[in-house]
N, C-alpha and C positions, 0 to 999 in steps of 0.2 A: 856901978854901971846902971842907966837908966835904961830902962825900954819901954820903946814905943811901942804903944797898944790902941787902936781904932776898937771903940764899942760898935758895931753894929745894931740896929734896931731888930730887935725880934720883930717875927712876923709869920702870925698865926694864923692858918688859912683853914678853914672850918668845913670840911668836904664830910654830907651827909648821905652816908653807905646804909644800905637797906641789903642785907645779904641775905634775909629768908625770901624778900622779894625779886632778887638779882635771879639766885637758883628756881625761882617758880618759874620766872620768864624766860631761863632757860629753857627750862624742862616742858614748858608750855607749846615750845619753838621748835623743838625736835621731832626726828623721823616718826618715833613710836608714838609719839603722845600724838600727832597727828591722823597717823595712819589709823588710832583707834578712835579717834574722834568721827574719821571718814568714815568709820564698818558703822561706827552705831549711827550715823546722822542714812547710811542707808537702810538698816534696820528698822529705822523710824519715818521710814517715807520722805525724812527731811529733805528733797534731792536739793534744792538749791542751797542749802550748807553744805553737804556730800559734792557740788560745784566746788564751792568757793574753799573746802579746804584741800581736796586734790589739786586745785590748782597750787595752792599753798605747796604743797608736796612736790609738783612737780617742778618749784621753783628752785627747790631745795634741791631735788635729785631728780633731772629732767630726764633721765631713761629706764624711771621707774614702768615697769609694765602693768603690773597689777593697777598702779594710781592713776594710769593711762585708760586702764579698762573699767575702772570704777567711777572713769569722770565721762567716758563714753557712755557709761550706761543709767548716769546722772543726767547726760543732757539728752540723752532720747526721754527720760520719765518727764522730764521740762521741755520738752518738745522742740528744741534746739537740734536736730535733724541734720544740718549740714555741718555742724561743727561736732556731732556725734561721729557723721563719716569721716570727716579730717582728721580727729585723735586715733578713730579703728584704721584709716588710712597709713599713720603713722607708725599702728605698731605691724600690720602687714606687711609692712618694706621692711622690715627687722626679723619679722617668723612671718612669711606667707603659708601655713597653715597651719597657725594658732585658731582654734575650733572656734574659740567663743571672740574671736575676732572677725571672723569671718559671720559667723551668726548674725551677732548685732549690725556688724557694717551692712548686711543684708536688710533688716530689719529697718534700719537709719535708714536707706536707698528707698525701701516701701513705706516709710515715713508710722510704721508700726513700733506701738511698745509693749512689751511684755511683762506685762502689770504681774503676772504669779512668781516670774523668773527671778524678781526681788523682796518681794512683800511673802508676807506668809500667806500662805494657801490657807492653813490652819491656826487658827490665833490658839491651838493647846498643842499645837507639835512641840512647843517650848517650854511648856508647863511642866518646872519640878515642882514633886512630890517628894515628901520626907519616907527614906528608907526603900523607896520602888528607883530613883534619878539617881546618875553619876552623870560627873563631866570628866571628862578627859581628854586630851589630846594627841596627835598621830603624829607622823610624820610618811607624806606620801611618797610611795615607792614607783606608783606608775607612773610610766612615761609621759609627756604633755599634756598633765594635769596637774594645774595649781590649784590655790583654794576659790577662784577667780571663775571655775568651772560649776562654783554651787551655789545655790539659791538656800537664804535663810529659812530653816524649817524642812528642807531637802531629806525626805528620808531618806533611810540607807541598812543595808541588810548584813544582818552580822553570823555569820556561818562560826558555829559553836564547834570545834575538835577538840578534842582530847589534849592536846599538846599547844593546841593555837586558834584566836581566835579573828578571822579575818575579816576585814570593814569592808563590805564591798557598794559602790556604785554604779546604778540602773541608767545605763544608755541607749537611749531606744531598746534594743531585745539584747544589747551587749553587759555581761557582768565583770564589772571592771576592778579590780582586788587594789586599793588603796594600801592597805597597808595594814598591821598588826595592833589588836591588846597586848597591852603588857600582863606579866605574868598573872597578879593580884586580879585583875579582870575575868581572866582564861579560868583559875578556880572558883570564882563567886559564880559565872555564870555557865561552867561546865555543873556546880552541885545544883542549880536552878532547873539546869535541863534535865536531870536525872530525877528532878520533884515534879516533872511536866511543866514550869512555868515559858513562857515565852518571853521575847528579849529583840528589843529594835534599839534602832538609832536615830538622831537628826542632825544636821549641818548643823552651829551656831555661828559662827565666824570663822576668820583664818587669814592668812598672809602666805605667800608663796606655798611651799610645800608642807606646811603647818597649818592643821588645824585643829577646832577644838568643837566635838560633838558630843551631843547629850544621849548617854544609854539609856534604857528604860526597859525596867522586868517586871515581871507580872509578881512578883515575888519583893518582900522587903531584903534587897542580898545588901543593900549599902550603908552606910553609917548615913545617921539624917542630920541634917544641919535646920539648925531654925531659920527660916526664911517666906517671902511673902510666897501665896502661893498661887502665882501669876506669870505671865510668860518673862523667860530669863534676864531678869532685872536685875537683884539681889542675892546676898549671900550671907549666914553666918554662921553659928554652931553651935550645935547641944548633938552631945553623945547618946546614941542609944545602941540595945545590944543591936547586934550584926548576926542575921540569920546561921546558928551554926553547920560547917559543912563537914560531910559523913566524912570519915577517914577514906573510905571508897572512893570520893571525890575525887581528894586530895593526893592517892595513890596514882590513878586514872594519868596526872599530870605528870 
């Protein structure tokens, strides 16, 4: 028995996939890679990149609040004024008394900007030191405050107990309790206090109820990491000891 059989022509079609550059351009495009691209192009004065990439943001995810308030407060530093009140416009029909909506919409209407409110006051409030700096991160507990409330370099007052140690932010004459150290914090700087040394804070960034502030004691209480030593740029690591804490400390806890 014979059978019929039709060759067909092969046909090689030659498709050239770049996968390390497919996932970069993902990850280029996304929420996080943007939204930290925005804090630092405001960190750096950059305002019209701090424009162009919340807008990016808000194209992505138009009822972002924070990318609302961070492109409102891009186009007042670019003098852009009416379209500063249209985005605060925006997000007060959604919270009419969100505080720093109301602020700047005000500010926008008097055609003022608030050159400190963003920029460092202090070009060393951000200055780590090896074994004196930590960074760390919270998460806020008080009510209608985001991290959208604080100015880069923003200090902040860190109330030392026994058991816990609380971040608090200075509003007008109001002390407003953010939220807690974690435990490792509460012992390095309960044994610091007990040696007289002193112990602040500063805003560095942050996104909604997260953020992340630089400690700083008078005292070496932290492991040091090798890095420049210049406002918060970089980062990396060499081990050194860690101020030892008295068993007194440590019971204290």
């Amino acid at each position: 028995m014979l059978l019929n059989t039709t060759i067909l022509p092969l046909i090689i079609i030659n498709i050239d996939i770049h996968p390390k550059t497919d996932i970069l351009t993902i990850m280029q495009n996304g929420l996080p890679f943007l939204t930290k691209k925005a804090i630092d192009a405001a960190l750096s004065s950059k305002w019209k990149e701090a424009v162009s990439l919340n807008l990016q943001i808000l194209e992505k995810d138009p009822s972002s609040t924070d990318a609302k308030i961070r492109l409102g407060r891009a186009y007042i530093q670019t003098g852009e004024f009416n379209r500063a009140k249209k985005i605060f416009k925006e997000v007060l029909e959604d919270d009419p008394i969100n505080p720093v909506a109301l602020k700047n919409y005000s500010l926008a209407s008097q055609k003022k900007s608030e050159k400190n409110h963003i920029t460092l006051a202090d070009p060393k409030s951000l200055l780590k030191e090896p074994g004196t700096t930590a960074e760390t991160t919270i998460e806020i507990t008080a009510k209608r405050v985001t991290a959208s409330d604080f100015s880069p370099g923003e200090p902040l007052i860190l109330k030392i107990e026994k058991r816990t140690v609380n971040v608090i932010k200075m509003k007008r004459d109001e002390r407003i309790v953010l939220g807690i150290l974690n435990r490792d914090f509460v012992i390095k700087l309960n044994g610091a206090k007990q040696k007289g040394a002193e112990a602040s804070a500063n805003f560095i960034n942050g996104t909604g109820k997260n953020i992340k502030i630089l400690i700083k004691c008078s005292l070496p209480i932290f492991k040091s990491e090798r890095q420049d030593v210049r406002p918060y740029i970089k980062k990396g690591s060499i081990d050194e000891p860690e101020l030892e804490m008295t068993e007194t400390a440590e019971e204290t806890i």
